[in-house]
C-alpha positions as a Markdown table, in Angstrom:
| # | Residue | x | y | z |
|---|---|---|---|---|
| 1 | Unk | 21.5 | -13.6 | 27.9 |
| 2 | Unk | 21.6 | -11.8 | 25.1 |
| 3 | Unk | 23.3 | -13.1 | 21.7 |
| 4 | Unk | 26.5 | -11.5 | 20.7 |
| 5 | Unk | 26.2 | -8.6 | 18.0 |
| 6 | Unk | 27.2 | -9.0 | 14.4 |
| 7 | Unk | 28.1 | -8.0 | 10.8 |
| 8 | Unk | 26.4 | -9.9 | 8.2 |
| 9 | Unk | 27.1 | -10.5 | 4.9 |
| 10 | Unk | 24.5 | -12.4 | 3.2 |
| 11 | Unk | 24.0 | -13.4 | -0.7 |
| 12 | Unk | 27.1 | -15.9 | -0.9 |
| 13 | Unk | 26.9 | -18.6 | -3.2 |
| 14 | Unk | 30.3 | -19.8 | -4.6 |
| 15 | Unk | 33.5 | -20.7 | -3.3 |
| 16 | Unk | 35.4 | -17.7 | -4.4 |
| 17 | Unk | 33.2 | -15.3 | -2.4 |
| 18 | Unk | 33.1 | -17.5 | 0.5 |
| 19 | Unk | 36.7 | -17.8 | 0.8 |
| 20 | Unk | 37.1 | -14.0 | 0.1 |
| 21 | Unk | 34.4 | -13.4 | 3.2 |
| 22 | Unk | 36.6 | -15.4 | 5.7 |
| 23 | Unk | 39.8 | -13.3 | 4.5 |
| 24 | Unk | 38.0 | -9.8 | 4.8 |
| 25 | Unk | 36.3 | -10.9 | 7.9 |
| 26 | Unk | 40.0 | -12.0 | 9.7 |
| 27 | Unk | 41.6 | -8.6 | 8.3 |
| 28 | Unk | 38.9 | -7.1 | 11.0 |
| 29 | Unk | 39.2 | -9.2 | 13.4 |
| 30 | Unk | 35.6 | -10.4 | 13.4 |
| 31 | Unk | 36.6 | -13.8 | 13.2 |
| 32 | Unk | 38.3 | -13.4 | 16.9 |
| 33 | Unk | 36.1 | -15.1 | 19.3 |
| 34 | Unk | 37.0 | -12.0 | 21.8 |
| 35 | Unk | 35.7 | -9.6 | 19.5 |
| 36 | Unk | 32.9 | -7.6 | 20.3 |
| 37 | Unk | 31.2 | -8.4 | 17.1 |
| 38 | Unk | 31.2 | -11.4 | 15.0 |
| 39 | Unk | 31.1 | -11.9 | 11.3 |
| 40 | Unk | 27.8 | -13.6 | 9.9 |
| 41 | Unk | 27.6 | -15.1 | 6.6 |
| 42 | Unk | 24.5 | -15.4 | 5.6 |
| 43 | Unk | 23.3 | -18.4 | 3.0 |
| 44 | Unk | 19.8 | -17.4 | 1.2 |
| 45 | Unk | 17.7 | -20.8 | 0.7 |
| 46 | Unk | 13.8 | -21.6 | -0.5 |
| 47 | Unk | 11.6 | -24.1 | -0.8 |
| 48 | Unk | 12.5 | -24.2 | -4.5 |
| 49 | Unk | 16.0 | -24.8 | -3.8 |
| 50 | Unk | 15.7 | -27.4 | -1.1 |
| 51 | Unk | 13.1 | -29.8 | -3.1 |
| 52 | Unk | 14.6 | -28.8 | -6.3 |
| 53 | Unk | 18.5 | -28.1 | -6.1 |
| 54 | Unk | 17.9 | -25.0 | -8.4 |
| 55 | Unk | 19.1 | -21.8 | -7.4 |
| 56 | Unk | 16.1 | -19.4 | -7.8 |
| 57 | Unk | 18.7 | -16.5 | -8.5 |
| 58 | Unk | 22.6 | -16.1 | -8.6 |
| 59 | Unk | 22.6 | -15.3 | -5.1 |
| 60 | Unk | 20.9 | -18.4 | -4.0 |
| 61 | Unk | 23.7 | -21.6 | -4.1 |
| 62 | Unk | 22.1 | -24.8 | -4.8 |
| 63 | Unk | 21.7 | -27.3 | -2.1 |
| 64 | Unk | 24.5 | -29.4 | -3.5 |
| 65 | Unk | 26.7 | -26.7 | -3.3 |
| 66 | Unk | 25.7 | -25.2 | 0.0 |
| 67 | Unk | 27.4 | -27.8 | 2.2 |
| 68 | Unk | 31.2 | -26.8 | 0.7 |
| 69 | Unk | 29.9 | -23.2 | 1.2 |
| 70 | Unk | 29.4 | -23.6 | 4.9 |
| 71 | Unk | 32.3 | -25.6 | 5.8 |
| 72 | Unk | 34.7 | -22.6 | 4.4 |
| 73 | Unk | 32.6 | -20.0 | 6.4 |
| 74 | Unk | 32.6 | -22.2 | 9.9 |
| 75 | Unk | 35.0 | -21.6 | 12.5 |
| 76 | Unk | 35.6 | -18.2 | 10.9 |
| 77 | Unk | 31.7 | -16.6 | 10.9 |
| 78 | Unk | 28.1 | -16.9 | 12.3 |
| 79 | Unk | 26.9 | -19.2 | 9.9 |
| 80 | Unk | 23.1 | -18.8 | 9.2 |
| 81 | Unk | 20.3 | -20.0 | 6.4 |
| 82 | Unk | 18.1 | -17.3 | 5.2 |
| 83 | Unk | 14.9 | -18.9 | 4.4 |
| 84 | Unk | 11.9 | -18.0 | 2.4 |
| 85 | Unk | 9.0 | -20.0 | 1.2 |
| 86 | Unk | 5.3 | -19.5 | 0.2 |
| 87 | Unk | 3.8 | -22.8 | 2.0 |
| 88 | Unk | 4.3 | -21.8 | 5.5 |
| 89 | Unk | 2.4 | -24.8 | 6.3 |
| 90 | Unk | 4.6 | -27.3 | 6.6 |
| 91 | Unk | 7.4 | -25.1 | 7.3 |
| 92 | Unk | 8.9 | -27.4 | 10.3 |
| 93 | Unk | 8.9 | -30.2 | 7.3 |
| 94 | Unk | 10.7 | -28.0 | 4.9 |
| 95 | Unk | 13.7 | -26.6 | 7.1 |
| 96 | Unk | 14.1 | -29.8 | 8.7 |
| 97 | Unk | 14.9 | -31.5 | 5.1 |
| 98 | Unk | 17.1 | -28.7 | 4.5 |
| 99 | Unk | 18.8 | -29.0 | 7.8 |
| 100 | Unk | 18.6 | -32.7 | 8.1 |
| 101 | Unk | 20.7 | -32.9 | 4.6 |
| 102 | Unk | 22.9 | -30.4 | 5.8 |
| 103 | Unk | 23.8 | -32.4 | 8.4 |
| 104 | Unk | 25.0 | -35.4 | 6.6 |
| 105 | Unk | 27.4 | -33.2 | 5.5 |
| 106 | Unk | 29.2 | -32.1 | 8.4 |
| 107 | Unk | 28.5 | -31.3 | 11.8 |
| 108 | Unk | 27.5 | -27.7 | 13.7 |
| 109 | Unk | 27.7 | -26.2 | 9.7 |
| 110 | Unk | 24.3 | -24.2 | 10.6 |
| 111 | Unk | 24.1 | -22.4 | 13.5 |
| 112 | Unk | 21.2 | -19.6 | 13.1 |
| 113 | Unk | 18.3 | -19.5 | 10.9 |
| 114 | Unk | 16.8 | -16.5 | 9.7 |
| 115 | Unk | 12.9 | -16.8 | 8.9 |
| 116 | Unk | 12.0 | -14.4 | 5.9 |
| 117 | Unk | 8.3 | -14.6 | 6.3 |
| 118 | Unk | 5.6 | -12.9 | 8.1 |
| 119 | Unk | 4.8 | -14.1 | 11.1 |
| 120 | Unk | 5.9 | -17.9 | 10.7 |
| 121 | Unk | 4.2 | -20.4 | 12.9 |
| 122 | Unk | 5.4 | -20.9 | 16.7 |
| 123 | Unk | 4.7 | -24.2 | 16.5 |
| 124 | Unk | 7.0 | -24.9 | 13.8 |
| 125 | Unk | 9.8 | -23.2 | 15.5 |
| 126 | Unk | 9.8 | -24.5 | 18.6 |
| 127 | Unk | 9.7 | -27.8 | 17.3 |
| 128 | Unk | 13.2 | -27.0 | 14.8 |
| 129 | Unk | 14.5 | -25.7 | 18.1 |
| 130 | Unk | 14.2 | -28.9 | 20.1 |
| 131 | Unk | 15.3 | -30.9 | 17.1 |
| 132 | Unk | 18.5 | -28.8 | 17.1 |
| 133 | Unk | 19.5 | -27.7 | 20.2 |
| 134 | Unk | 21.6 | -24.6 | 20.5 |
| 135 | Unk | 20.5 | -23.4 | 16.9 |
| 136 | Unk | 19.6 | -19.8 | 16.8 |
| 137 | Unk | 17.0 | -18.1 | 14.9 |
| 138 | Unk | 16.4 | -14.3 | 13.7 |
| 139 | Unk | 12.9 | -13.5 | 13.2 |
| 140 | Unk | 12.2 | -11.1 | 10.7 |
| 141 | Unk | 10.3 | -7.8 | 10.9 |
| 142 | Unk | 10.3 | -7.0 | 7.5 |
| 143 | Unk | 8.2 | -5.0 | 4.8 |
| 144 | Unk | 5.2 | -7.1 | 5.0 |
| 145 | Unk | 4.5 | -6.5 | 8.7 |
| 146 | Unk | 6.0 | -2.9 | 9.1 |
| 147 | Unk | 3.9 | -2.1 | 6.4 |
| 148 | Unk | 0.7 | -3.1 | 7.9 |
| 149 | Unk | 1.6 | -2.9 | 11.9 |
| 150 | Unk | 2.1 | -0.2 | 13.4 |
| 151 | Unk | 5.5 | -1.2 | 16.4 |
| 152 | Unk | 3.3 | -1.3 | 19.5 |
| 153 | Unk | 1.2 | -4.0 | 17.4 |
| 154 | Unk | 4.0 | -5.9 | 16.6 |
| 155 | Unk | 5.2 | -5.5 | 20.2 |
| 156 | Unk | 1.6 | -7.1 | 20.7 |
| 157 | Unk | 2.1 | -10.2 | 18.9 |
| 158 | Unk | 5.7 | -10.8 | 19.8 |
| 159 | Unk | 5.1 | -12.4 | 23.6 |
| 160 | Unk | 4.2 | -15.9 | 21.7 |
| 161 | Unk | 7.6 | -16.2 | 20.2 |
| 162 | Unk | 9.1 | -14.9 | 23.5 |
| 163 | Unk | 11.2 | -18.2 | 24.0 |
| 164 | Unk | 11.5 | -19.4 | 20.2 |
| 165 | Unk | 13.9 | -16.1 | 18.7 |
| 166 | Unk | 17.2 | -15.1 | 19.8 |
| 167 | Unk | 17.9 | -12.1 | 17.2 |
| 168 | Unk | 14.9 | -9.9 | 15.8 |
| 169 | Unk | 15.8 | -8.4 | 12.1 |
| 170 | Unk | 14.5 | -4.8 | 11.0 |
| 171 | Unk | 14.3 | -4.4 | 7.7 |
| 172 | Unk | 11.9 | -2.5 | 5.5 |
| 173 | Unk | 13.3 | -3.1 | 2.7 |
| 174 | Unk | 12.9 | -6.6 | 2.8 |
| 175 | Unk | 16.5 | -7.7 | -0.1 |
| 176 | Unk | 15.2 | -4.6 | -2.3 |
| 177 | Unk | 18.0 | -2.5 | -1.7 |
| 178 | Unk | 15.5 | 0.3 | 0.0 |
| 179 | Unk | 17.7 | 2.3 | 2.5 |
| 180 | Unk | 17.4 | 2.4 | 6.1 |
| 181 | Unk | 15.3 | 4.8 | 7.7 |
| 182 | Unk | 16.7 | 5.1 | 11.4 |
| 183 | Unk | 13.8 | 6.9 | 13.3 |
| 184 | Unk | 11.6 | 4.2 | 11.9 |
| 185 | Unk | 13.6 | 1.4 | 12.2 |
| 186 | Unk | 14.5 | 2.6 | 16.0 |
| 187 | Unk | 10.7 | 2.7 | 16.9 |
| 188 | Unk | 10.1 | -1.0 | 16.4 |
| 189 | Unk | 13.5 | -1.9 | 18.1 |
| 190 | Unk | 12.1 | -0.1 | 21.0 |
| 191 | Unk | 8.7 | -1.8 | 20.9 |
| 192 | Unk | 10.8 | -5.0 | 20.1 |
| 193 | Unk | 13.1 | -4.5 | 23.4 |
| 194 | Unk | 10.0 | -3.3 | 25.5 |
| 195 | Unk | 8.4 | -7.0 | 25.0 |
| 196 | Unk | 11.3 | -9.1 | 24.5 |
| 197 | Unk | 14.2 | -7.4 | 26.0 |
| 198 | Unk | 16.5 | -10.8 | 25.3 |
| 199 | Unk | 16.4 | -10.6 | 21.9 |
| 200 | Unk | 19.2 | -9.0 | 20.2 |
| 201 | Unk | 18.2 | -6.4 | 17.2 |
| 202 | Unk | 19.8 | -6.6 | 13.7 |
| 203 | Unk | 19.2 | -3.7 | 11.6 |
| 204 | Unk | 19.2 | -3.5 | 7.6 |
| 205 | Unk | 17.9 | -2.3 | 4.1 |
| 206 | Unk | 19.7 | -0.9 | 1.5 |
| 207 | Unk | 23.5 | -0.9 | 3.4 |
| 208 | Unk | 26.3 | -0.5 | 1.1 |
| 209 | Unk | 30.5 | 0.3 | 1.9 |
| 210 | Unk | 29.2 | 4.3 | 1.2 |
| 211 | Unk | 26.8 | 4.9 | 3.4 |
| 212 | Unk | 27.0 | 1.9 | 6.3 |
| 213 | Unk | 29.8 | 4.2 | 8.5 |
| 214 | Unk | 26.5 | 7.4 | 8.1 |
| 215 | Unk | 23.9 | 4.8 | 8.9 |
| 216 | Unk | 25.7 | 3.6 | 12.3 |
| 217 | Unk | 26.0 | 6.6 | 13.3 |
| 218 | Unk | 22.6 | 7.8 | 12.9 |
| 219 | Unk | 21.5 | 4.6 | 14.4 |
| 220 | Unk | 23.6 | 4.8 | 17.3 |
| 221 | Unk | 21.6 | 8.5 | 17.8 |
| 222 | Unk | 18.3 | 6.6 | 18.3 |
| 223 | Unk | 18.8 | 4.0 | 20.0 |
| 224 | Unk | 21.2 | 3.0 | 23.0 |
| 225 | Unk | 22.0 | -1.1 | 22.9 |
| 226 | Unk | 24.5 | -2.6 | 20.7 |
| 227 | Unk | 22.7 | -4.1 | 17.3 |
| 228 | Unk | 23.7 | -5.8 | 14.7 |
| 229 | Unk | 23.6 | -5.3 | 10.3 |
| 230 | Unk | 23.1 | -7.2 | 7.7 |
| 231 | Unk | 23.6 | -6.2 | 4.1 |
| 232 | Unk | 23.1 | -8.0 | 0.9 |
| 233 | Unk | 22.3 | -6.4 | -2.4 |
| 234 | Unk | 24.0 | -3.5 | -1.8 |
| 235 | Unk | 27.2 | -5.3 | -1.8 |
| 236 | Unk | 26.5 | -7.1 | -5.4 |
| 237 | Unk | 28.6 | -6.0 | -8.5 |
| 238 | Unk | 26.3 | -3.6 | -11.0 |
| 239 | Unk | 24.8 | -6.3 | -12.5 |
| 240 | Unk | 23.7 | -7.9 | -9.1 |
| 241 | Unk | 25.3 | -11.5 | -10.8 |
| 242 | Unk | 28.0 | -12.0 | -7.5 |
| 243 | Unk | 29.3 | -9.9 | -4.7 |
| 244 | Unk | 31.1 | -7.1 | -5.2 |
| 245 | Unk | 34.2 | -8.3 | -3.0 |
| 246 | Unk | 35.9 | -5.0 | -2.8 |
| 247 | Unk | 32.6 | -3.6 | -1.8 |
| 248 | Unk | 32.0 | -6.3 | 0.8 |
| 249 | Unk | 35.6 | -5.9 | 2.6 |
| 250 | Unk | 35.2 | -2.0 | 2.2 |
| 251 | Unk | 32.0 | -2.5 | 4.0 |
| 252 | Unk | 33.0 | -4.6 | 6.9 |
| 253 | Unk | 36.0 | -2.4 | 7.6 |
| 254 | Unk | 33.5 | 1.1 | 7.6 |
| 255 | Unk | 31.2 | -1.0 | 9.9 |
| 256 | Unk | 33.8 | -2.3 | 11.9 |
| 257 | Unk | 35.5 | 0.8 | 12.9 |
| 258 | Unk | 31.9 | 2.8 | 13.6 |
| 259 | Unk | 30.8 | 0.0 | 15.8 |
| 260 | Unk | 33.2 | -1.0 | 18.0 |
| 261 | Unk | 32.5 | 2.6 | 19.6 |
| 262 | Unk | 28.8 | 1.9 | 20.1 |
């Protein structure tokens, strides 16, 4: 089966923009468990900020923080962890201390993980999987592989993960703001869909509330399944400190309306 489509915001990190997320996403009705399309709210975490409690940069909440954060956003969005970290090593370890502690919190506050790393061990996710039943993760094709794979080698490599991913993420532009390409981005949802045709495709890079309705569209041109879109630094105020809330409830209403007719 494949997972139901979403609209992500990702980059929140105080209880202001969390609470202002959960208004914008009821105004379009993507908090409506019959909607086509669910809201996501995506929570960026590292190693850093796990073993550390430091926020690596405004848009990265600090572990003692985080569990606050996701209890606003449950019930009311896809709640996911965005993780990055340079030891991929002992990456099961890592996300199981993050997730373990979220835990204590409060229950079912995670429900997806999003891997921001190139080609992360199968291992490590199936063992996170079995640990947490019914979590869901997004593997990411991002700039370090699109930049030296060409789709039909990625489509190559993809069969081992076949039973660990539920979403797989497009994004050249890797949090950078880059813009979307569509044709390109298209090409390695179709080699994605040829090999795993399951997984549900999320598409992103350098959205804003301007340009997402333009983007749909063209996506919707090249390729014929419902996706999903994430967006992050293109919905930050000028001086990338917070989110831009105007921006963010601007956006979801633009990618709201162009959706629903995909």
């Amino acid at each position: 089966m494949i997972e139901k489509p979403y609209i992500g915001v990702t980059g929140i990190s105080t209880k202001h923009e969390a609470y202002s997320l959960v208004e914008s996403l009821s105004e379009q009705e993507l908090t409506n468990p019959e909607s086509i399309y669910q809201g996501m709210a995506g929570y960026l975490l590292s190693r850093r900020t796990v073993t550390k409690n430091l926020p690596t940069r405004p848009q990265y909440p600090g572990m003692d923080d985080l569990p606050t954060l996701l209890k606003i956003t449950k019930d009311h969005a896809f709640n996911t962890l965005h993780y990055t970290t340079a030891d991929m090593s002992t990456l099961y370890t890592q996300l199981t201390e993050a997730l373990d502690a979220l835990h204590a919190q409060g229950e079912g506050l995670v429900e997806g993980v999003q891997l921001n790393l190139a080609w992360p061990p199968v291992e490590a996710i199936n063992r996170l999987r079995s640990d947490h039943p019914g979590l869901k993760v997004i593997f990411q094709v991002g700039p370090r592989i699109m930049d030296a794979e060409s789709p039909d080698n990625v489509a190559s490599r993809l069969p081992e993960y076949q039973s660990e991913i539920d979403y797989v993420l497009i994004d050249h532009s890797g949090g950078h703001g880059i813009e979307l390409e569509p044709q390109e981005l298209a090409e390695y949802a179709h080699a994605v869909k040829q090999t795993l045709p399951n997984a549900a495709v999320v598409f992103a890079g350098g959205l804003t509330a301007e340009n997402v309705g333009e983007k749909i569209e063209r996506l919707k041109d090249v390729t014929s399944d419902k996706f999903s879109i994430d967006a992050q630094r293109g919905l930050r105020t000028d001086d990338k400190q917070a989110l831009d809330l105007e921006k963010v409830r601007r956006y979801l209403k633009e990618a709201q309306t162009h959706l629903k007719s995909k």
